[in-house]
GULUM-533128 format. One line per 5 residues: number of its first residue (from 1); their letters; for each residue z, y, x of C-alpha. Coordinates in nm, 3 decimals, padded with zeros to 5 digits. Each point is the difference from the previous one (the first is absolute). Layout:
# GULUM-533128
NUM) a) Z,Y,X; ... .
END
This chain:
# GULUM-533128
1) xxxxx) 00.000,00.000,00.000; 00.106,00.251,00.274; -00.346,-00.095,00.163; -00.151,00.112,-00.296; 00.169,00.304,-00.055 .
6) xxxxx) -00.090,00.137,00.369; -00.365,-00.094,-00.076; 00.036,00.226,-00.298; 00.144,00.271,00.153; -00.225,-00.015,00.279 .
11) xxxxx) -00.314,-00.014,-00.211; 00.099,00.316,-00.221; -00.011,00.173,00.349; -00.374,00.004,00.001; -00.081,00.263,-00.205 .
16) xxxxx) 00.256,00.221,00.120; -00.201,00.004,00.357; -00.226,00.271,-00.184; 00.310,00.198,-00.080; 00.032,00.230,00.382 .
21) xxxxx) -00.398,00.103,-00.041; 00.006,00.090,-00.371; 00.346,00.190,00.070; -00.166,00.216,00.250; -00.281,00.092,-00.161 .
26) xxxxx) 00.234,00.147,-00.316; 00.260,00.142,00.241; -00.299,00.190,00.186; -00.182,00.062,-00.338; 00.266,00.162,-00.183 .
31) xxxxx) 00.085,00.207,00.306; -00.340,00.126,-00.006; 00.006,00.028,-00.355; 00.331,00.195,-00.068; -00.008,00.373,00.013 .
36) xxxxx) 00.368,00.040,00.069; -00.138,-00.132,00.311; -00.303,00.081,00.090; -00.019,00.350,-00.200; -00.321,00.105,-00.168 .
41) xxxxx) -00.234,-00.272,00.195; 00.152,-00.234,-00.229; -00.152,00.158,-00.346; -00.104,-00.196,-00.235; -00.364,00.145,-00.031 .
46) xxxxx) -00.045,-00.010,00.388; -00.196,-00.242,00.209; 00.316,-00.092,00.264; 00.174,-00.125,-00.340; -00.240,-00.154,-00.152 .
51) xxxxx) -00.129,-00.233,00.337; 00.354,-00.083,00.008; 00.042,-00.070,-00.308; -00.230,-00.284,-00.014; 00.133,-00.159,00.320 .
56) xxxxx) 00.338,00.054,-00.191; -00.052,-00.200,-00.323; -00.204,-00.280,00.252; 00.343,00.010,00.166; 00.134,-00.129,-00.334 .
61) xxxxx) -00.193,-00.260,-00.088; 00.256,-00.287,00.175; 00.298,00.183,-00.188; -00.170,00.016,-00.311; -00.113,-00.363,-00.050 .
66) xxxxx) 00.315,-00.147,00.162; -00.006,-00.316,-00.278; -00.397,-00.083,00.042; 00.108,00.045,00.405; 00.260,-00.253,-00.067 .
71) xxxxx) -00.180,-00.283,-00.222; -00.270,-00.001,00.298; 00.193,00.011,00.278; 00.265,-00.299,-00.091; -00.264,-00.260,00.024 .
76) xxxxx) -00.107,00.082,00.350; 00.353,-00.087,00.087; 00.084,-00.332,-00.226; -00.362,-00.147,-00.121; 00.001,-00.332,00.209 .
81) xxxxx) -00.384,00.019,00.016; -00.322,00.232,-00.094; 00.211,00.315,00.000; -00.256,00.205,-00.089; -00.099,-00.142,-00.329 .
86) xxxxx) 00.359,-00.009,-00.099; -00.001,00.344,00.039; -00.251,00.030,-00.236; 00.124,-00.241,-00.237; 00.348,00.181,-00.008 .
91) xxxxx) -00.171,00.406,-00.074; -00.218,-00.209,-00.271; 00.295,-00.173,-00.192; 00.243,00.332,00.091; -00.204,00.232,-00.196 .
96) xxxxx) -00.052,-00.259,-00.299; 00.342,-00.037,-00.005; -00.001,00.383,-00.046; -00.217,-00.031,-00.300; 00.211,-00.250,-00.152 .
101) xxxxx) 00.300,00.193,00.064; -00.145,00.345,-00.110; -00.142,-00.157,-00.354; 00.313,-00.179,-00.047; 00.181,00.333,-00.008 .
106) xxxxx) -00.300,00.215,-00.135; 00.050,-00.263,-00.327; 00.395,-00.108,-00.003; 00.157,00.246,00.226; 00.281,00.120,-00.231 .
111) xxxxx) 00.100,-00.354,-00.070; 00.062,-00.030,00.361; 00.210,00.363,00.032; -00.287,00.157,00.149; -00.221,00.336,-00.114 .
116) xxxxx) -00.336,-00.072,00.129; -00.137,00.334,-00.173; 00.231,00.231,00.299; -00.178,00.148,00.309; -00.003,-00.251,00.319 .
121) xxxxx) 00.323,00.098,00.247; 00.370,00.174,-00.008; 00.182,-00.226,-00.264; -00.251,-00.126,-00.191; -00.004,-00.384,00.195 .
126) xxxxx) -00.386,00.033,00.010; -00.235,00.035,00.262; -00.402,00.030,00.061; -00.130,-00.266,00.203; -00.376,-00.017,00.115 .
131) xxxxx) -00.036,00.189,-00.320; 00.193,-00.216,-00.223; 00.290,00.115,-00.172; 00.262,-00.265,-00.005; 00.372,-00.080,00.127 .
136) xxxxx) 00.159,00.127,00.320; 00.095,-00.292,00.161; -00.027,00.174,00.359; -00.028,-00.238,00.286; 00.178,-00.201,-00.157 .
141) xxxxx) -00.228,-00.092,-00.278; -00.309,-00.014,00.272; 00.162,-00.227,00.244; 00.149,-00.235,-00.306; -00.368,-00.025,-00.162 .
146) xxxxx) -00.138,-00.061,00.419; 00.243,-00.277,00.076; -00.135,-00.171,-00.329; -00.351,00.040,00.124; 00.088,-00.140,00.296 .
151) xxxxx) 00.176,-00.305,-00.114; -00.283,-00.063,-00.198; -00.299,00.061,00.285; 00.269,-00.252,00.217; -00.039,-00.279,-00.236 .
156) xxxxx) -00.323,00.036,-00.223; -00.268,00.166,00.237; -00.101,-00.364,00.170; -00.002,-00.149,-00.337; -00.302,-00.209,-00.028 .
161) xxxxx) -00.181,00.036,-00.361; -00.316,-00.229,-00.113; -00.299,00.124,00.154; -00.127,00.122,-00.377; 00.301,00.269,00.025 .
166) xxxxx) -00.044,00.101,00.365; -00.022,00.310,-00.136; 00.348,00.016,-00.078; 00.163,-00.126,00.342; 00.172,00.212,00.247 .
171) xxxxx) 00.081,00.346,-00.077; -00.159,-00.015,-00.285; 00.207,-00.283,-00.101; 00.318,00.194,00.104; -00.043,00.274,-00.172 .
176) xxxxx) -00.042,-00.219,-00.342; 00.311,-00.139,00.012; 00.171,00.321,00.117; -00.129,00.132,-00.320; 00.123,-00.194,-00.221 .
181) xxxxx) 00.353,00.001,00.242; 00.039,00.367,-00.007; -00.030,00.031,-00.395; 00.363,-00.145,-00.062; 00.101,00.181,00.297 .
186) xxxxx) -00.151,00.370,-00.199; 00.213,-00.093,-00.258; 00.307,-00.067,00.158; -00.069,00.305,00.219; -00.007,00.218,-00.335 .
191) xxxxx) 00.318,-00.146,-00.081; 00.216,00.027,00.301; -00.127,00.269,00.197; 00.142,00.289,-00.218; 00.300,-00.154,00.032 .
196) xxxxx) -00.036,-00.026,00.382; -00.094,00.345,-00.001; 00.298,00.127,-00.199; 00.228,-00.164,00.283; -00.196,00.157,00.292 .
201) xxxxx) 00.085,00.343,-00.142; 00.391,-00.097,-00.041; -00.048,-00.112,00.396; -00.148,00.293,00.047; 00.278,00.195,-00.130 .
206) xxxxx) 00.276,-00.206,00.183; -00.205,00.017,00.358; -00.058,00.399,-00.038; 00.352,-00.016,-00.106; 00.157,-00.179,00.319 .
211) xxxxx) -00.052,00.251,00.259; 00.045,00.012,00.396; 00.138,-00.374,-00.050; -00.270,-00.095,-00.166; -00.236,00.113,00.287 .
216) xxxxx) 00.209,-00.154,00.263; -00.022,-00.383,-00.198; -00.401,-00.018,-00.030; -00.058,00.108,00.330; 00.287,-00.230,00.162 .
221) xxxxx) -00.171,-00.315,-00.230; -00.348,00.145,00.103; 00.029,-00.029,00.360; 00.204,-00.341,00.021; -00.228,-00.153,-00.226 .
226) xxxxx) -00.268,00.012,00.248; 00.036,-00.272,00.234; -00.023,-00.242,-00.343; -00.349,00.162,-00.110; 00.169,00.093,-00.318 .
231) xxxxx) 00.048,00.392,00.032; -00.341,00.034,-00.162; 00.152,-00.075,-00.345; 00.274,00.171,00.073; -00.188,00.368,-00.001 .
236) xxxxx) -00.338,-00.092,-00.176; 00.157,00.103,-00.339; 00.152,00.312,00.090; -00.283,00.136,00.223; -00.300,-00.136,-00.188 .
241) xxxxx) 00.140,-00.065,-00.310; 00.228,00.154,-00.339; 00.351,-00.131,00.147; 00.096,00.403,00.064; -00.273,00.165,-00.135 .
246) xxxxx) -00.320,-00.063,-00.236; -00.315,-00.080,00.216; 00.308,-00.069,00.360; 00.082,00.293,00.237; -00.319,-00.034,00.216 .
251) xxxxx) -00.260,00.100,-00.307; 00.254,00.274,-00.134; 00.074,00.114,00.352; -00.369,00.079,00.074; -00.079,00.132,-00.371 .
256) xxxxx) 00.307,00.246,00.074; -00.087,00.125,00.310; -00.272,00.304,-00.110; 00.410,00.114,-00.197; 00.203,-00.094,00.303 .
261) xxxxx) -00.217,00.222,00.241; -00.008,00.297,-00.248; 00.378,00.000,-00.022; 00.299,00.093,00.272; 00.220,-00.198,-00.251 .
266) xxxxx) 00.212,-00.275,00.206; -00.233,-00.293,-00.007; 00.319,-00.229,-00.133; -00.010,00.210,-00.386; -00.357,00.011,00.026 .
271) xxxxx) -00.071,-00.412,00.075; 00.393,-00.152,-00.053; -00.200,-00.318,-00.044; -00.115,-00.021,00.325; 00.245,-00.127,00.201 .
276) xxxxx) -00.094,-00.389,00.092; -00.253,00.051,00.204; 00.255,00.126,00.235; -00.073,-00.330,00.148; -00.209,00.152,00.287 .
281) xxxxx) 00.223,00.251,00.203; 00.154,-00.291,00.174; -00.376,-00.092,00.125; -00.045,00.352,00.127; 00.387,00.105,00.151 .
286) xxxxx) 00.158,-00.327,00.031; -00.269,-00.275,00.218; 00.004,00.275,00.240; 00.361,-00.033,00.090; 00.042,-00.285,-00.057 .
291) xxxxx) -00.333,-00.099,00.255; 00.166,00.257,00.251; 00.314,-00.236,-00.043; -00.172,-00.333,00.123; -00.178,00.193,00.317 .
296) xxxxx) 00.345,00.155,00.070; 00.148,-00.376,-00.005; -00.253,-00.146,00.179; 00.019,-00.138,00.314; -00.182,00.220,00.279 .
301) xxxxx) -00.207,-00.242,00.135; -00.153,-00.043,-00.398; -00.016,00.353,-00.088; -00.380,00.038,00.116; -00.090,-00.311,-00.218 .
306) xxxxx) 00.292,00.111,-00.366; -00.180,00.353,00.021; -00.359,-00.177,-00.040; 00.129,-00.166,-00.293; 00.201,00.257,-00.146 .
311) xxxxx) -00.242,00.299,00.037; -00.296,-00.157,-00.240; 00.261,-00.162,-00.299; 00.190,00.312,-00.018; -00.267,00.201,-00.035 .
316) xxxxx) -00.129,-00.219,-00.264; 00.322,00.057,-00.182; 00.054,00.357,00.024; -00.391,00.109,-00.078; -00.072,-00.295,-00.210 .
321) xxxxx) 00.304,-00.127,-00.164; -00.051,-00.377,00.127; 00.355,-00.092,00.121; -00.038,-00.362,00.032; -00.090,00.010,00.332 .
326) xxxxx) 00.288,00.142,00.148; 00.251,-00.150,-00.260; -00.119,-00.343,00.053; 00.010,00.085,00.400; 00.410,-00.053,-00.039 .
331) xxxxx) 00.084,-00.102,-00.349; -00.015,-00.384,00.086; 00.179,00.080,00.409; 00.304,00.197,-00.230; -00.009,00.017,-00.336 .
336) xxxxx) 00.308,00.216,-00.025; -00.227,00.280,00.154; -00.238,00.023,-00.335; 00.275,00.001,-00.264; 00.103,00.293,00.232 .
341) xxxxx) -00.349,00.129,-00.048; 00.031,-00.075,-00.333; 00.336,00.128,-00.052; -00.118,00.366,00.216; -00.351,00.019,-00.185 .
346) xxxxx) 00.199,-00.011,-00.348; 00.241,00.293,00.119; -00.272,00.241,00.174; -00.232,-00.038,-00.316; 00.360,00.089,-00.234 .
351) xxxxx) 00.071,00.289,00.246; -00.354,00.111,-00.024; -00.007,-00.041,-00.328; 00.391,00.195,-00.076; -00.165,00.303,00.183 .
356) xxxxx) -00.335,00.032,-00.235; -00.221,-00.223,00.178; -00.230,-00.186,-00.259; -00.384,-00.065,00.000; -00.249,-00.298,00.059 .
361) xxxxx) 00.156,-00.114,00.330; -00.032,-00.395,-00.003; -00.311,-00.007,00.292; -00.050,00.142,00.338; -00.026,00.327,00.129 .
366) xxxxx) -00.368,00.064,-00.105; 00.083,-00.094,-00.351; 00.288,00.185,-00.021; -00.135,00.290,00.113; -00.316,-00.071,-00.221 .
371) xxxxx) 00.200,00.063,-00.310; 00.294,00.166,00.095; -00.019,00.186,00.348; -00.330,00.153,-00.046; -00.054,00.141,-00.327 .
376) xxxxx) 00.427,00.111,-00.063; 00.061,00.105,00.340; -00.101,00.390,-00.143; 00.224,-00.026,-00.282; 00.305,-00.237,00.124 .
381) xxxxx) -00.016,00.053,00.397; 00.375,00.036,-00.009; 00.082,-00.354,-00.187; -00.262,-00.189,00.256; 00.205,00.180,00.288 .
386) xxxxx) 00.333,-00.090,-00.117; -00.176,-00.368,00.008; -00.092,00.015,00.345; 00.360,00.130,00.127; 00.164,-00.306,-00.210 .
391) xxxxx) -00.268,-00.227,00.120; 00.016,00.055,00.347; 00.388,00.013,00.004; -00.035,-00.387,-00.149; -00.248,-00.068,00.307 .
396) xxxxx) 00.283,00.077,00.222; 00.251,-00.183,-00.207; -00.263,-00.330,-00.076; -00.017,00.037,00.456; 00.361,00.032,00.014 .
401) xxxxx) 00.130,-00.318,-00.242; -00.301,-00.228,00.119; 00.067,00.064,00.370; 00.393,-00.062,-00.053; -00.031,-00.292,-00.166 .
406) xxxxx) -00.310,-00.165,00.222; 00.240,00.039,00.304; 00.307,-00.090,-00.167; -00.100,-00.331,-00.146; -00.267,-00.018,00.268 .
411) xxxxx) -00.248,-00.076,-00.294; -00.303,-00.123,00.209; -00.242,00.282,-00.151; -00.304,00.080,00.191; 00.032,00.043,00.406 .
416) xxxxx) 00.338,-00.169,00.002; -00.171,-00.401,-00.018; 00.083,-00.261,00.279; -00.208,00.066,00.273; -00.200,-00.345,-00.059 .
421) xxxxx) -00.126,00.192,-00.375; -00.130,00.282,00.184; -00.330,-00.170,-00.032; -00.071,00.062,-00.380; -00.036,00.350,00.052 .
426) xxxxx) -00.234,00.000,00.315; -00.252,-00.296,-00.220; -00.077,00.293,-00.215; -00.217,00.145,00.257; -00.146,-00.319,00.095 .
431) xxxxx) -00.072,-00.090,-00.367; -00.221,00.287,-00.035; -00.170,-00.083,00.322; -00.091,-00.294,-00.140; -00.098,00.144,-00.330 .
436) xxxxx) -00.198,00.246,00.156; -00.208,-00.243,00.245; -00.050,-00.194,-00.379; 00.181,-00.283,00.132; 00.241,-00.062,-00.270 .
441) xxxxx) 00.040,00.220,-00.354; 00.361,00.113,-00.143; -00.078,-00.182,-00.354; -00.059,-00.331,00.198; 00.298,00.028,00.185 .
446) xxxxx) 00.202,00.045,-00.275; -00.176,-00.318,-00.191; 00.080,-00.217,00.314; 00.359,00.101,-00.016; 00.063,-00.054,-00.381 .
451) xxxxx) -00.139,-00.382,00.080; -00.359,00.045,-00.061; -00.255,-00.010,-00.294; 00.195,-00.306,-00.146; 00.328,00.136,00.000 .
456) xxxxx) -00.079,00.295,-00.229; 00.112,00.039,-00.369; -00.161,00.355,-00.095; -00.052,00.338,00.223; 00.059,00.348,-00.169 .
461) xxxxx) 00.121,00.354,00.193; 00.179,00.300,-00.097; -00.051,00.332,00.208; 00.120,-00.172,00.345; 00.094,-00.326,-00.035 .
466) xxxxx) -00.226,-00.347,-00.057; 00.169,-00.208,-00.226; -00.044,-00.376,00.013; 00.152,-00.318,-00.142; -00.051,-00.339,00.190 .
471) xxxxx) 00.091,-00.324,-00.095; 00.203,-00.086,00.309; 00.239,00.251,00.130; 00.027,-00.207,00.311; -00.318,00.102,00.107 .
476) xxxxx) 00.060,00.374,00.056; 00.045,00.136,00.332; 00.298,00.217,00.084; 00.052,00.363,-00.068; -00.055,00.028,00.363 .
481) xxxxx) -00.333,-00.125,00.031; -00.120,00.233,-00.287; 00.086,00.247,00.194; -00.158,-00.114,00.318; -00.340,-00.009,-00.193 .
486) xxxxx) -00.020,00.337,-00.098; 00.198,00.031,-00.323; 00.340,00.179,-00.121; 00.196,-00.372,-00.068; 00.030,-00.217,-00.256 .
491) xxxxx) 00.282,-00.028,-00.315; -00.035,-00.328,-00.078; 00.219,-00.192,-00.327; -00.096,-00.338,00.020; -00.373,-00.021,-00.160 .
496) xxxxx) -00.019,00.369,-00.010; -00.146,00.201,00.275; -00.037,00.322,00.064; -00.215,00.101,00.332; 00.073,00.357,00.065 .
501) xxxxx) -00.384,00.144,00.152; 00.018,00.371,-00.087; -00.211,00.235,-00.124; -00.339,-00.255,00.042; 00.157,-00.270,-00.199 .
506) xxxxx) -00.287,00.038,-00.280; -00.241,-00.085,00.302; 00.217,-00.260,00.109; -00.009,-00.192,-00.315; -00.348,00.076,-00.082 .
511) xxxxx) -00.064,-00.234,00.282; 00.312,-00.209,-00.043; -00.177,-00.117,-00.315; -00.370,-00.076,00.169; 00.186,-00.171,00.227 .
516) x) 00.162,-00.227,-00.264 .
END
């Protein structure tokens, strides 16, 4: 089951890869768009507006069809075979269930407690989707009707039909039985999902309701939920989704900004909602120290060889938000050290947060400053330099704790191995020799250590790791030798593994699978 969750979680991830371009292209478009910026140039009847203005609402296109992102993207992760034609399968059977759904209610809506004649948005429940008006079932709703799909391409798309109805077999055949699947499921939709809806506003009431301590609990369970794969679900419905606000923080962030930018009101009245994606200041202020820790506690005759490591994976954390590299670099050496992450990340994000910092802040520093930095830094310049003074303060205090407690439990982070490991940082180098000369290629490597072509269940990836499960756990090379080949490490429960490659992990897997 936990297997099955990570692959889940992990295959959700996909879309949200589109998320850092598409935020940059509305943080720079309503910059350029926003006279309280940019003065007169940004008119509504002049050119400058207008050319920005289209790359603006191209900006929006991810945020806008989030769901229809979502019911494509889940199948590239958990369709065991022809991924692309279960993508297909599960828009096709998506949108019909969003014609059964919207006639349903057009026809019996007030026997199921809902007005079907009010305007789409605010309170209403309802929602347009490709056009259709129908329920707002959020992600929620998209990834329920996708997993269905899926189940249903798993099992039925091989299913062999006389030759008279070959017509009818493969997708085709799929999407005839999903039909007649997702009719019950329209019904039972129209039935529940007002009531579901009803409780998501009372949650939202109670969250809104709970404060600093409420901000210091998600982001504590964000961050230590990460070495399980399971963080994902933890943040999906309150950044993509109506757990805190209708259409998640991310959408009403970036629909608010043109207001935010215009105003010198503290961003916490103007966008109280926006407080869990507070999940990325420990990516930008607290890697750094605690990176600077492990080269401060590493032995002198490794320093040369902890900086070339440290260097690339924190910069990947503090520009792009990818952590896992340098988290999984000591969470399995001293796992004490990340629930200290976990337990700092939680109080600099409260801190941040008790002092007015709020905003679309779950990414790197080119997202961040995408839709926060870049288009508010006129209007709130004071709030975003109260957040550097508190962030860098926790740098020193993340270098301080992590370099006390690496020497005083001599945790054996980085630089401070047995001389006989001081190999698995110099193979680096000589892996990409060898990958260079085309003598060996990262994705084989990493099949030959999971046990080869027969020991492999199913491959999928999130945004740096490769996520495999093999039939013999035996068969797995050691943490070590990951590393030796090139990659971040391994976390490995029994069956489950997760290869941690980096950034190119899409690559990676890409020819993972031609390899299988």
């Amino acid at each position: 089951m936990m297997q099955k969750i990570q692959r889940f979680g992990g295959a959700m991830f996909t879309p949200v890869l589109l998320f850092a371009f598409s935020g940059m292209m509305i943080g720079i478009g309503t910059l350029c768009t926003t006279e309280a910026i940019m003065g007169s140039l940004a008119s509504p009847t002049g050119i400058w507006y207008q050319f920005w203005n289209v790359i603006l609402q191209g900006g929006w296109t991810v945020f806008n069809q989030l769901p229809l992102l979502f019911v494509v993207g889940l199948p590239v992760g958990l369709a065991k075979k022809q991924q692309a034609r279960c993508c297909m399968e599960a828009l096709v059977l998506y949108l019909t269930f969003q014609y059964f759904l919207s006639t349903i209610l057009s026809q019996w809506g007030s026997s199921f407690g809902v007005d079907f004649a009010l305007e789409t948005g605010g309170i209403s429940g309802l929602t347009m989707i490709a056009s259709i008006k129908t329920l707002d079932m959020g992600m929620i709703g998209a990834l329920l009707i996708s997993g269905i799909v899926i189940y249903l391409h798993n099992r039925f798309f091989d299913t062999e039909l006389p030759e008279w109805l070959g017509t009818f077999s493969g997708s085709s055949f799929v999407v005839i039985v999903g039909f007649f699947v997702l009719l019950p499921v329209a019904f039972l939709s129209a039935w529940l999902w007002p009531m579901v809806q009803e409780g998501m506003r009372s949650f939202q009431t109670m969250i809104s309701e709970a404060g600093s301590f409420g901000v210091w609990i998600f982001i504590f369970l964000e961050r230590l939920l990460i070495p399980f794969g399971l963080h994902h679900l933890l943040y999906f419905p309150f950044f993509y989704d109506n757990a805190v606000v209708d259409g998640g923080i991310f959408t009403t962030w970036a629909n608010q900004l043109p207001e935010l930018a215009a105003s010198t009101r503290p961003l916490k009245e103007l966008a109280p909602y926006a407080w869990a994606p507070l999940t990325g200041l420990s990516k930008m202020f607290g890697c750094p120290g605690i990176a600077l820790a492990f080269y401060k506690t590493a032995k002198d005759s490794k320093k040369k060889a902890v900086a070339g490591l440290l260097i690339p994976i924190t910069l990947t954390a503090i520009f792009c938000g990818v952590t896992e590299p340098i988290e999984f670099t000591f969470l399995f050496i001293a796992p004490v050290l990340f629930v200290v992450h976990a337990l700092l990340a939680a109080t600099l994000s409260t801190i941040a947060y008790m002092f007015g910092v709020v905003g679309a802040m779950s990414g790197g520093l080119i997202e961040i400053s995408a839709l926060n930095f870049i288009p508010l830094m006129g209007s709130h310049w004071q709030t975003y330099l109260t957040l550097l003074i508190i962030g860098l303060i926790f740098t020193g205090i993340y270098y301080v704790v992590f370099t006390f407690l690496i020497t005083k439990f001599n945790f054996k982070t980085p630089g401070r191995e047995d001389d006989e490991e001081e190999v698995k940082f110099h193979t680096k180098a000589e892996y990409r020799e060898k990958k260079a000369t085309g003598k060996v290629s990262l994705a084989n490597q990493i099949l030959e250590a999971l046990g080869g072509r027969d020991n492999i269940v199913d491959v999928t990836n999130c945004a740096t790791r490769l996520r495999v499960n093999v039939k013999d756990e035996s068969l797995v090379k050691s943490d070590t030798y990951f590393k030796s080949i090139g990659t971040h490490g391994i976390k490995q429960t029994k069956t489950n593994v997760q290869v941690i490659v980096g950034l190119k992990v899409a690559s990676v897997r890409e020819e993972f699978e031609a390899l299988l």
